[in-house]
DRENTI-709915 format. One line per 5 residues: number of its first residue (from 1); their letters; for each residue x, y, z of C-alpha. Coordinates in nm, 2 decimals, decimal comma, padded with zeros to 4 digits. Each point is the difference from the previous one (the first is absolute). Last residue first. Example, Ala and Ser with C-alpha at 12.3 -4.5 7.8 and 13.67 -1.06 7.14 Angstrom:
DRENTI-709915
2	SA	01,37:-00,11:00,71; -00,14:-00,34:00,07;
This chain:
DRENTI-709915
573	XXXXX	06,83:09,51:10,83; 00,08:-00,27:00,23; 00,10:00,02:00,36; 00,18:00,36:00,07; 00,26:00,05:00,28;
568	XXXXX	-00,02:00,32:00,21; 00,28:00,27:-00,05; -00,10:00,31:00,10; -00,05:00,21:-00,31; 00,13:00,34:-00,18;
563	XXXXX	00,39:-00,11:-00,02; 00,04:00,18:-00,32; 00,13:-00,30:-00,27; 00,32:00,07:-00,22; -00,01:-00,13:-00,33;
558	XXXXX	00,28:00,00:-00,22; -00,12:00,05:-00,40; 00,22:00,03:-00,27; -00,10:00,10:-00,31; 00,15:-00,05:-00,38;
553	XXXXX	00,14:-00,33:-00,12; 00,03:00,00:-00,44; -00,16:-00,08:-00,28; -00,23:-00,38:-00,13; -00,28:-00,34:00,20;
548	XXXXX	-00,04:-00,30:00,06; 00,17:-00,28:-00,11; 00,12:-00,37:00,21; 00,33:-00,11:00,13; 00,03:-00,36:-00,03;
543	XXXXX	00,19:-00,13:00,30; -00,33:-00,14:00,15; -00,15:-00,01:00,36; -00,22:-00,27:00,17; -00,29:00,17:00,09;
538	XXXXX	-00,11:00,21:00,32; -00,37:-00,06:00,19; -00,11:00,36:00,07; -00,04:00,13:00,32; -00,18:-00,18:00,30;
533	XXXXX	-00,28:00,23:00,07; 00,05:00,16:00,34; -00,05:-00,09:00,33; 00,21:00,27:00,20; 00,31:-00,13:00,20;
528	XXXXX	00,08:00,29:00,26; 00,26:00,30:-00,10; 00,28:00,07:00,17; -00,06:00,31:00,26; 00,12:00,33:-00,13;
523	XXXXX	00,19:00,26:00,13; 00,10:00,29:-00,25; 00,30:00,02:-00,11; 00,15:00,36:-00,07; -00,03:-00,03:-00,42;
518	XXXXX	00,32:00,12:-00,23; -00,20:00,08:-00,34; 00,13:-00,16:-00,29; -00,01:00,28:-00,27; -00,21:00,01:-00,34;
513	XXXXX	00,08:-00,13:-00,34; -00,15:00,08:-00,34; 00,06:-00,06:-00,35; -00,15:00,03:-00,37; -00,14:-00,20:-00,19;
508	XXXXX	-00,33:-00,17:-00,04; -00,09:-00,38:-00,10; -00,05:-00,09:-00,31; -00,28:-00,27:-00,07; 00,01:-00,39:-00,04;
503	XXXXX	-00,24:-00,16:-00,22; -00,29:-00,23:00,06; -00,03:-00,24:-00,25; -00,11:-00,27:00,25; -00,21:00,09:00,27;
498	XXXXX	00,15:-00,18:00,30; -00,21:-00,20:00,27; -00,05:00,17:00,38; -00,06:-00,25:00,28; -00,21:00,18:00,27;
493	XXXXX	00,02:00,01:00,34; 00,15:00,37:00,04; -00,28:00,24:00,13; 00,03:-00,15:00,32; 00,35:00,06:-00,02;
488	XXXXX	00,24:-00,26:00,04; 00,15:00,01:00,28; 00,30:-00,12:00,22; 00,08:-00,15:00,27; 00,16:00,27:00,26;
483	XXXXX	00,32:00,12:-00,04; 00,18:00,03:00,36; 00,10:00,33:00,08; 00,29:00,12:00,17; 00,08:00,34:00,00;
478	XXXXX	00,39:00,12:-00,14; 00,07:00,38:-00,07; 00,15:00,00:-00,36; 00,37:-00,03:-00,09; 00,23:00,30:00,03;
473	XXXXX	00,33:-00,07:-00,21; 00,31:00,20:00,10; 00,19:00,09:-00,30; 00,28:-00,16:-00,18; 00,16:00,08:-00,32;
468	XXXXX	00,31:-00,17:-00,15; 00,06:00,13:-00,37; 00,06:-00,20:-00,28; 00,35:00,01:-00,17; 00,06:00,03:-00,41;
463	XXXXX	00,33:-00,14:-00,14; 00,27:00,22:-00,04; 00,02:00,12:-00,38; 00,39:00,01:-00,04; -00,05:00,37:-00,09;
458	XXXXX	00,18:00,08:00,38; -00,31:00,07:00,11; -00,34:-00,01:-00,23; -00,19:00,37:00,05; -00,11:-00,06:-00,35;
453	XXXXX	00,05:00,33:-00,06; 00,36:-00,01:-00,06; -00,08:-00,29:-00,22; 00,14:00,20:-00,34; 00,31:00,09:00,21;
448	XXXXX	00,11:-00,35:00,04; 00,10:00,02:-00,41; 00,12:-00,33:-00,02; 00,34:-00,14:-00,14; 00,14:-00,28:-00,24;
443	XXXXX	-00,23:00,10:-00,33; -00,16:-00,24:-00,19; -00,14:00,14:-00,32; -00,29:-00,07:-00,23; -00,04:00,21:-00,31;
438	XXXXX	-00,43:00,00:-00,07; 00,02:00,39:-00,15; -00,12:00,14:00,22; 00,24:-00,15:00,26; 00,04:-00,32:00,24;
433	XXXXX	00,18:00,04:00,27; 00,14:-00,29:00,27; 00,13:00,08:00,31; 00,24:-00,25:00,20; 00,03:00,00:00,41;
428	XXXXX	-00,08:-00,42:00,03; -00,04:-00,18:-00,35; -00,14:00,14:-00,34; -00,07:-00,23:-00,29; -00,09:00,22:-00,37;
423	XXXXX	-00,26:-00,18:-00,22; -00,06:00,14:-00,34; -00,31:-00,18:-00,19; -00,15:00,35:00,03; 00,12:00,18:00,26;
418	XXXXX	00,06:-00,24:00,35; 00,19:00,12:00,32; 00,05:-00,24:00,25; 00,05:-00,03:00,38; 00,23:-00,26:00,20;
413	XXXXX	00,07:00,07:00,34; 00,00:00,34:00,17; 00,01:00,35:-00,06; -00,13:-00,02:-00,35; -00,04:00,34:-00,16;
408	XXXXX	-00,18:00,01:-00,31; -00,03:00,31:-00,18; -00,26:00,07:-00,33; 00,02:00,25:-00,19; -00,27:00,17:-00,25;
403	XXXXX	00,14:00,35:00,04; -00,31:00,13:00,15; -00,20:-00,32:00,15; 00,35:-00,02:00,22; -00,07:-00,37:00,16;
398	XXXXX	00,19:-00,08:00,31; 00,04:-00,35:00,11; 00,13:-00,14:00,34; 00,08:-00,37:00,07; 00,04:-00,20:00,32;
393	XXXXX	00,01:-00,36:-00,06; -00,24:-00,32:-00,09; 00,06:00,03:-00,37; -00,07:00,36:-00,07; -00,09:00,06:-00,38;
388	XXXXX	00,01:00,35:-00,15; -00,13:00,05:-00,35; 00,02:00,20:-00,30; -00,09:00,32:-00,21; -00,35:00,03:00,10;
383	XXXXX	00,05:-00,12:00,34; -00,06:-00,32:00,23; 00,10:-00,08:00,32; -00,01:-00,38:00,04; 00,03:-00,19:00,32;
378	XXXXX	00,08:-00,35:00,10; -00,13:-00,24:00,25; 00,13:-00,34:00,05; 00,21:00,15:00,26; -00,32:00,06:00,22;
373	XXXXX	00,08:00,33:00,19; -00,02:-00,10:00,37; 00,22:00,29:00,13; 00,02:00,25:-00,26; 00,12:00,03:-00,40;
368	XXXXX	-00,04:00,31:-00,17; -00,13:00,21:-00,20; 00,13:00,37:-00,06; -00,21:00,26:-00,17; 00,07:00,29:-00,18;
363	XXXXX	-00,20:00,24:-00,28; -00,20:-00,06:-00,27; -00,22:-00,22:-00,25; 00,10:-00,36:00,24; -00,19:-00,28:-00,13;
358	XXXXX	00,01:-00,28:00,28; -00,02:-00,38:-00,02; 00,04:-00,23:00,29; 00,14:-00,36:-00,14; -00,03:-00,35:00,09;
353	XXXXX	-00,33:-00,12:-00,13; -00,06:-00,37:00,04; -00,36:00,11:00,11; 00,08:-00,14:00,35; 00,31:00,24:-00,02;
348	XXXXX	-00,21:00,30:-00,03; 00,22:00,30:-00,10; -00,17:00,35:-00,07; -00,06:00,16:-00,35; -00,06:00,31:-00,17;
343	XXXXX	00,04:00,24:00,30; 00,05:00,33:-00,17; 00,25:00,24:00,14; 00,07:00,38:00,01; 00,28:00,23:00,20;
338	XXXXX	-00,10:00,34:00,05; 00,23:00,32:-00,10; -00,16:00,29:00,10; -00,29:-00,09:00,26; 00,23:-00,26:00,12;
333	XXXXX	00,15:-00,35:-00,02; 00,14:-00,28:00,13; -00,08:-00,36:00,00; 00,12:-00,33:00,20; -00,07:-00,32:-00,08;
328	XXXXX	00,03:-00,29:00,26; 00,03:-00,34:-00,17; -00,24:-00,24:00,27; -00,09:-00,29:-00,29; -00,22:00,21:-00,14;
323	XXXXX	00,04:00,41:00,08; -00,02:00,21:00,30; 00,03:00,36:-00,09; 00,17:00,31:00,18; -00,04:00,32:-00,11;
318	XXXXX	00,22:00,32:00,05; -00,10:00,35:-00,07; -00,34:00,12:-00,08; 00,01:-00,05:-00,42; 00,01:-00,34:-00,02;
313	XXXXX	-00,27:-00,13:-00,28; -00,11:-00,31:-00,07; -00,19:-00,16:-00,29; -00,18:-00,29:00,09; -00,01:-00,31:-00,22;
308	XXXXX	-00,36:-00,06:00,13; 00,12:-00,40:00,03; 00,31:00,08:00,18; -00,19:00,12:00,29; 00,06:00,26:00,26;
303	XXXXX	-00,05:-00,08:00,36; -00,01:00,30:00,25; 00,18:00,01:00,34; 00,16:00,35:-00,07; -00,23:00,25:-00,18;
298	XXXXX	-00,11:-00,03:-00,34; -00,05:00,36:-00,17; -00,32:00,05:-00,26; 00,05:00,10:-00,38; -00,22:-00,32:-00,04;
293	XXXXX	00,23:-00,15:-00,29; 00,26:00,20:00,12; 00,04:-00,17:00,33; 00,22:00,24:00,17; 00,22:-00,08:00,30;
288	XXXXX	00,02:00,01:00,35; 00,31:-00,05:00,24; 00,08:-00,41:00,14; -00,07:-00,32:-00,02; -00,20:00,03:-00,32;
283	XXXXX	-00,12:-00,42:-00,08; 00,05:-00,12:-00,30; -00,26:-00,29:-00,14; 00,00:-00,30:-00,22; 00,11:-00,24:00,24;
278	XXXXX	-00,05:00,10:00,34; 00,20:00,30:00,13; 00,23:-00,08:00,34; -00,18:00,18:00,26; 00,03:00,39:00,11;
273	XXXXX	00,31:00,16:00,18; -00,05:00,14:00,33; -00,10:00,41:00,03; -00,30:-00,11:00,18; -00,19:00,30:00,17;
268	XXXXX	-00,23:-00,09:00,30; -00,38:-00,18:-00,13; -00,31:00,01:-00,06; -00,13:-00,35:00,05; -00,18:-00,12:-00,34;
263	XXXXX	00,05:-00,02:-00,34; -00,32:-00,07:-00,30; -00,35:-00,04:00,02; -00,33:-00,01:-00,27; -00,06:-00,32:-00,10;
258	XXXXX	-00,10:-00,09:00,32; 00,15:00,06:00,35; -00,06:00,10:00,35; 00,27:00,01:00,24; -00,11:00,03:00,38;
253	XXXXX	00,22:00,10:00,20; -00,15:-00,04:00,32; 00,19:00,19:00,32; -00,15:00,00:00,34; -00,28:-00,29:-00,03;
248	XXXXX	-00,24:00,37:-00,08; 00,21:00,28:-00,01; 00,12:00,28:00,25; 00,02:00,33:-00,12; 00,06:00,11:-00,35;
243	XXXXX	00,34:-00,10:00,03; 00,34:00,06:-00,18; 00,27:-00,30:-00,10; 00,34:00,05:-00,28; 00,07:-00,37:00,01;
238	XXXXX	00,40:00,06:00,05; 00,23:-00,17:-00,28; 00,25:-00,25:00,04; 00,22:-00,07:-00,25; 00,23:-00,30:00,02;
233	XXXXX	00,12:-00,05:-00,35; 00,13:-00,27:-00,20; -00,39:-00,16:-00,07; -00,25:00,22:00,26; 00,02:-00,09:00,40;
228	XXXXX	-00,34:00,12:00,13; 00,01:00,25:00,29; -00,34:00,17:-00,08; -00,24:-00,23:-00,09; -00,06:-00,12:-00,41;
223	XXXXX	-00,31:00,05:-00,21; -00,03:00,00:-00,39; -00,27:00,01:-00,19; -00,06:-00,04:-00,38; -00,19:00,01:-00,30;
218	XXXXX	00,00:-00,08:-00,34; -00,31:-00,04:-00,18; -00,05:-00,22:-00,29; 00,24:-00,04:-00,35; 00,31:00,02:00,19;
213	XXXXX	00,26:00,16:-00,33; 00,31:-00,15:00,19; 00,10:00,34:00,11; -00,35:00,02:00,20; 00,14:-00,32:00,13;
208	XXXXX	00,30:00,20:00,13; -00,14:00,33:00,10; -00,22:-00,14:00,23; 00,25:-00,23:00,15; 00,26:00,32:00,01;
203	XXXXX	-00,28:00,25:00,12; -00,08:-00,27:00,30; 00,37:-00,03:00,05; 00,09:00,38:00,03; -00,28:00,07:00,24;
198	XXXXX	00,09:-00,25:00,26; 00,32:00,07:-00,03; 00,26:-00,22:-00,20; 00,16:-00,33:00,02; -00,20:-00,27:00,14;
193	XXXXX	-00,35:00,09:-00,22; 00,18:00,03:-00,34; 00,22:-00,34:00,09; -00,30:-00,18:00,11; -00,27:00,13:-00,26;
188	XXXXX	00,25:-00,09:-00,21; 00,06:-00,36:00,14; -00,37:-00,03:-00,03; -00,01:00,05:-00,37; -00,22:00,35:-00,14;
183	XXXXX	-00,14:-00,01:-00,33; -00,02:-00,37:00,05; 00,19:-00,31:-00,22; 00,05:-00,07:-00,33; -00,08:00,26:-00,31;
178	XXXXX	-00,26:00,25:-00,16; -00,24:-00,15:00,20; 00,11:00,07:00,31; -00,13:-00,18:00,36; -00,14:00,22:00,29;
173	XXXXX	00,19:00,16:00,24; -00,03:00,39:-00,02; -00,31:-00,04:-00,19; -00,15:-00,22:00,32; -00,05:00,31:00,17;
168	XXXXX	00,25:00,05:00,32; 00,03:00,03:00,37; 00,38:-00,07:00,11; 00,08:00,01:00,35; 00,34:-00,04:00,13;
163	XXXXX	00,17:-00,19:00,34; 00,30:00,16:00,14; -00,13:00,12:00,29; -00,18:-00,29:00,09; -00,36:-00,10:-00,03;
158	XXXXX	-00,21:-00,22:00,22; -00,32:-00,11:-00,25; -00,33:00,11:00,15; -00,16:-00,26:-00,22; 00,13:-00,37:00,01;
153	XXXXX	-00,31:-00,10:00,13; -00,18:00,05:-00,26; 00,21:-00,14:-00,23; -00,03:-00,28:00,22; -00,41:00,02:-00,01;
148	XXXXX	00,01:00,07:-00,37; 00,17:-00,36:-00,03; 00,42:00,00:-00,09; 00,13:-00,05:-00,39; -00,05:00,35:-00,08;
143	XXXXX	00,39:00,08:-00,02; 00,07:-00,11:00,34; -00,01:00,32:00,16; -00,34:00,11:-00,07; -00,18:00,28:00,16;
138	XXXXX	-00,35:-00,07:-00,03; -00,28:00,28:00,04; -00,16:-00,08:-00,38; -00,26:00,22:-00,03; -00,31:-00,15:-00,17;
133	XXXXX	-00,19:00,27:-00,21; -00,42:00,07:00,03; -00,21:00,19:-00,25; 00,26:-00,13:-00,31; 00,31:00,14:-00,19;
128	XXXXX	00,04:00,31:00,23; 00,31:-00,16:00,13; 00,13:-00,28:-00,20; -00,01:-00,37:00,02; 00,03:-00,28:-00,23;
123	XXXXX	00,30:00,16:-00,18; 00,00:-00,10:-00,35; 00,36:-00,23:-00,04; -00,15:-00,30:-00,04; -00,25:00,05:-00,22;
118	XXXXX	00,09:-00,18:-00,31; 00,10:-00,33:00,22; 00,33:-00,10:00,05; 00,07:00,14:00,32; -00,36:-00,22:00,12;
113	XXXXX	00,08:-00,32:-00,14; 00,39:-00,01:00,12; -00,15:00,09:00,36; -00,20:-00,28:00,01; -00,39:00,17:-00,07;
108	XXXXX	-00,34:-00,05:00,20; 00,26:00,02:00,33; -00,20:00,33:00,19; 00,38:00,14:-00,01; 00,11:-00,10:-00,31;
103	XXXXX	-00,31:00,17:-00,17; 00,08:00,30:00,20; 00,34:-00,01:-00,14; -00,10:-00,02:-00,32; -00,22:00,25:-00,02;
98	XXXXX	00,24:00,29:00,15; 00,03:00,11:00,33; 00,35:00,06:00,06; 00,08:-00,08:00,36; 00,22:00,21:00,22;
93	XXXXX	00,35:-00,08:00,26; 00,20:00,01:-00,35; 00,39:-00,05:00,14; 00,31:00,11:-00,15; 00,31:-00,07:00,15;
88	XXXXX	00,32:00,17:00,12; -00,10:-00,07:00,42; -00,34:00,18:-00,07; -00,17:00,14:-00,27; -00,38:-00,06:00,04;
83	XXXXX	-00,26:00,05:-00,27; -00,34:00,16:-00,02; -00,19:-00,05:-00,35; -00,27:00,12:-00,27; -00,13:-00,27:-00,09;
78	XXXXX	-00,39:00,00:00,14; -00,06:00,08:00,31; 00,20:00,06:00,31; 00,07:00,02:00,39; 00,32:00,04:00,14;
73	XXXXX	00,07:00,06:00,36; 00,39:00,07:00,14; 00,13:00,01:00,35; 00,26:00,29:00,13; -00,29:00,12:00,26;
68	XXXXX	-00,23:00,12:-00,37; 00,09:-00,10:-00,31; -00,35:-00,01:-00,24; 00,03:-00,15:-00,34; -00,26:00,02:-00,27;
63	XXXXX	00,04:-00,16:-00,36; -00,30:00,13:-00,21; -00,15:-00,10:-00,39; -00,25:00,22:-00,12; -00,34:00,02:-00,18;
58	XXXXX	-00,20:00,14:-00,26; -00,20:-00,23:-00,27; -00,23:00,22:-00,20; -00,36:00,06:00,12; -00,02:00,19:-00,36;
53	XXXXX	-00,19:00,27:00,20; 00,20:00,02:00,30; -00,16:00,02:00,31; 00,05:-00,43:00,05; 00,42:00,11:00,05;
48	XXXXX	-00,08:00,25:00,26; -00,17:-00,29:00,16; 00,28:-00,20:-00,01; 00,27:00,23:00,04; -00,17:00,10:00,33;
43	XXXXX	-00,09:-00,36:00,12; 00,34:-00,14:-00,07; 00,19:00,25:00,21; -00,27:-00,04:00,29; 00,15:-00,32:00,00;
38	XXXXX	00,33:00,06:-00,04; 00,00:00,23:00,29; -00,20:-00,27:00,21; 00,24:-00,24:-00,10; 00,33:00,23:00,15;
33	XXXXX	-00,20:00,11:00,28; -00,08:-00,35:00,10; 00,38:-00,13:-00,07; 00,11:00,30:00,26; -00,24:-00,06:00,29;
28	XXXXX	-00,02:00,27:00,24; -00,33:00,15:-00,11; -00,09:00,42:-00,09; 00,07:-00,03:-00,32; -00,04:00,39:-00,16;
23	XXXXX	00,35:00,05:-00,15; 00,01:-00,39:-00,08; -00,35:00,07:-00,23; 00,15:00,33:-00,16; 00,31:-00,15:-00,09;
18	XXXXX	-00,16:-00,32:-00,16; -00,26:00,22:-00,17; 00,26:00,20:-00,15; 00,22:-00,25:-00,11; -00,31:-00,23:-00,16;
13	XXXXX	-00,14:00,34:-00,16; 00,35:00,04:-00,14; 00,01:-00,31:-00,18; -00,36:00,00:-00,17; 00,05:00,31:-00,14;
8	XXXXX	00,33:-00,13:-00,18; -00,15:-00,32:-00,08; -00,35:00,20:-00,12; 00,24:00,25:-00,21; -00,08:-00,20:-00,35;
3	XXX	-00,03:-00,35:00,07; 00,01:-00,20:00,24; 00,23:-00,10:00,30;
């Protein structure tokens, strides 16, 4: 938050400070670290912030989560969020604090007064905003509706290994205004999360509201255990794990996030197929291909958007695309003779819009229909001289820029050839050309050679099969601790008020991940009850998805802390 670079600055001086404070905490209590990082946080960008000779607002929002024995620890402030995806649901376990929901929670406004008002959606707290920042160390599992001491309580959450984290900025969820609805749904963020890697859904839910022209900051992490059951597919990767030594409550992973974060958990190679493409978007399944418009190669499990009107090139062999509606489309090409398409427009039945429109300048593709394609879906391949129309079936079209023809091969069901006003009907094994000179002509044979490369037995156009994978997961070394009450910094007692006007920065690019090192466990008695400051009191929660901030996810951070204390529990700080 602020203007200029101050957001950005302010950002990654909360991740370092929060990575450099857990490196050097010598205590056993997880929720005190996590405060006491924040804390120390907020005093840095703070007074950083008062150096500045326009003493210009500069501050951050942070959503912290620690796993360590298989049990989870959040800790957050401001809107930037943690959810839950367990048992095919969706499940915020933060608080948003914004201005209205504070003014809910101390009751001097209904809950209708205080959405309604002009500020309702400036956050209330930020770090760096103000000397002193309240961390809120709830976990909430009731969607905000339980005291701070349950939420309290509820911290050191069991988790299973199918159970998925998702830390995000509130630009990946927050409401549209150029339409109904979020950037990002919850059922999305559900389908993306359930059915790809770890990696491959935080790019796709980046990718996706970023697709949606996201006017703040879109950022995302996804973390999953080894041995989780993904959509149609039972991959299980190995945690690739190395140690430094022994580590401090034998392995903490502690992911730090602010606007500034993207995938987590390096992972085993996935050669499964990627999810089903939101509205709007395609999704490259398979091979690399060239954007032209950045003269830069997308590699498989990248989203490309209808809205940029992409223009793609094949010309490294065989490409697979996942289009609206779950049409596969399949390009070939090479150095010498590439095939070229233009996404112009993708299918969105909840737009009443029915039809996936390509522009092909050159070469071959096939597109065709898969298991789950939506029948209500069509698609259009578009050329100079005419167009190609596959009506829930399997269709392939070749475009010779040269001579100007155009062949349509329709290998099953009905396709259609349109030139002009001149509509030709094609059913199961017909091909369909259209020539310079705009002649249609229906012809009673294919040319199978002209798919040779396709690698496509038997020219019937099998369907497409996932692949089985299964490795042997290793989980992390189990000691029990018991999460103490939690704390609120001594520098955190303050209630910090919002500026208005101030503006969201960029945040930086770029990416960065780092091993999971494999920890020998270290022995280590649980913790002792410290008297700490009761964190935080929670609010009652709102659906309304609130602004902050504008580009894309770039570090990850995964804290491992040296074991370089004897454990001795700490009263308050």
């Amino acid at each position: 938050m602020g203007g200029g670079n101050l957001g950005q600055r302010a950002s990654q001086l909360t991740v370092d400070t929060i990575v450099e404070y857990c490196k050097l905490y010598t205590g056993n209590d997880i929720l005190q670290m996590m405060g006491k990082a924040i804390g120390e946080a907020n005093r840095r960008v703070f007074d950083e912030g008062q150096t500045l000779s326009s003493k210009q607002d500069m501050s951050s929002t942070v959503a912290f989560a620690v796993i360590y024995d298989n049990r989870l620890y959040i800790a957050n402030v401001g809107d930037s969020r943690i959810y839950l995806i367990r048992d095919h649901k969706v499940q915020q376990i933060t608080y948003d604090h914004t201005w209205a929901n504070e003014r809910i929670r101390e009751g001097t406004l209904s809950q209708a007064e205080a959405n309604s008002h002009p500020n309702a959606g400036l956050l209330a707290r930020s770090v760096g905003h103000e000397p002193r920042v309240r961390v809120d160390l709830g976990l909430y599992l009731k969607g905000g509706t339980e005291s701070s001491e349950e939420a309290l309580n509820q911290q050191g959450l069991a988790l299973t290994p199918n159970d998925i984290i998702l830390v995000c900025s509130d630009g990946l969820i927050k409401s549209r205004r150029d339409g109904p609805g979020n950037f990002v749904e919850n059922r999305e963020i559900l389908e993306v999360a359930e059915g790809g890697t770890a990696e491959q859904a935080a790019k796709t839910l980046v990718d996706l509201a970023i697709g949606r022209n996201a006017d703040d900051n879109v950022t995302a992490v996804i973390v999953e255990f080894p041995g989780r059951k993904r959509g149609l597919r039972n991959l299980l990767p190995r945690l690739q794990i190395s140690t430094p030594a022994a580590i401090i409550l034998s392995l903490a992973i502690c992911l730090v996030f602010t606007g500034s974060v993207w995938w987590l958990i390096d992972r085993g190679g996935d050669n499964t197929p990627l999810p089903t493409p939101n509205p709007g978007s395609a999704y490259l399944v398979d091979g690399k291909i060239l954007d032209q418009s950045t003269n830069a190669y997308l590699e498989s499990g990248s989203s490309i958007f209808f809205n940029t009107q992409a223009t793609l090139k094949a010309d490294q062999g065989l490409v697979s695309i996942n289009l609206p509606g779950n049409y596969l489309l399949y390009l070939y090409g090479t150095t010498e003779n590439p095939t070229i398409i233009q996404l112009i427009r993708g299918a969105d039945l909840a737009q009443n819009q029915d039809e996936t429109v390509l522009h092909l300048h050159r070469g071959t593709v096939l597109v065709l229909k898969a298991p789950g394609t939506d029948k209500q879906i069509r698609v259009t391949v578009e050329t100079i001289m005419g167009k190609a129309i596959n009506d829930y079936g399997k269709m392939g079209v070749i475009f010779h820029a040269d001579s100007q023809i155009l062949i349509v091969d329709c290998f099953e069901k009905n396709c259609q050839i349109q030139a002009g006003d001149t509509f030709r009907v094609l059913t199961s094994m017909q091909s369909g050309k259209i020539d310079a000179a705009g002649t249609t002509e229906v012809l009673n044979q294919i040319d199978s050679a002209m798919y040779q490369d396709f690698k496509i037995p038997g020219l019937m156009l099998a369907e497409p099969t996932s692949t089985l994978l299964t490795a042997t997961p290793m989980l992390p070394p189990t000691v029990t601790a018991s999460p103490t009450r939690p704390f609120e910094a001594g520098e955190q007692t303050a209630t910090s008020t919002p500026k208005p006007g101030v503006r969201p920065s960029q945040t930086p690019t770029g990416t960065a991940t780092q091993p999971i090192p494999t920890l020998a466990s270290p022995t280590i008695p649980p913790p002792t009850p410290t008297n700490t400051v009761q964190p935080t009191n929670t609010v009652q929660p709102t659906n309304t998805m609130q602004p902050t901030k504008p580009p894309r996810p770039t570090k990850t951070y995964i804290i491992i802390i040296p074991p370089t204390f004897t454990p001795t529990p700490e009263g308050d700080g």
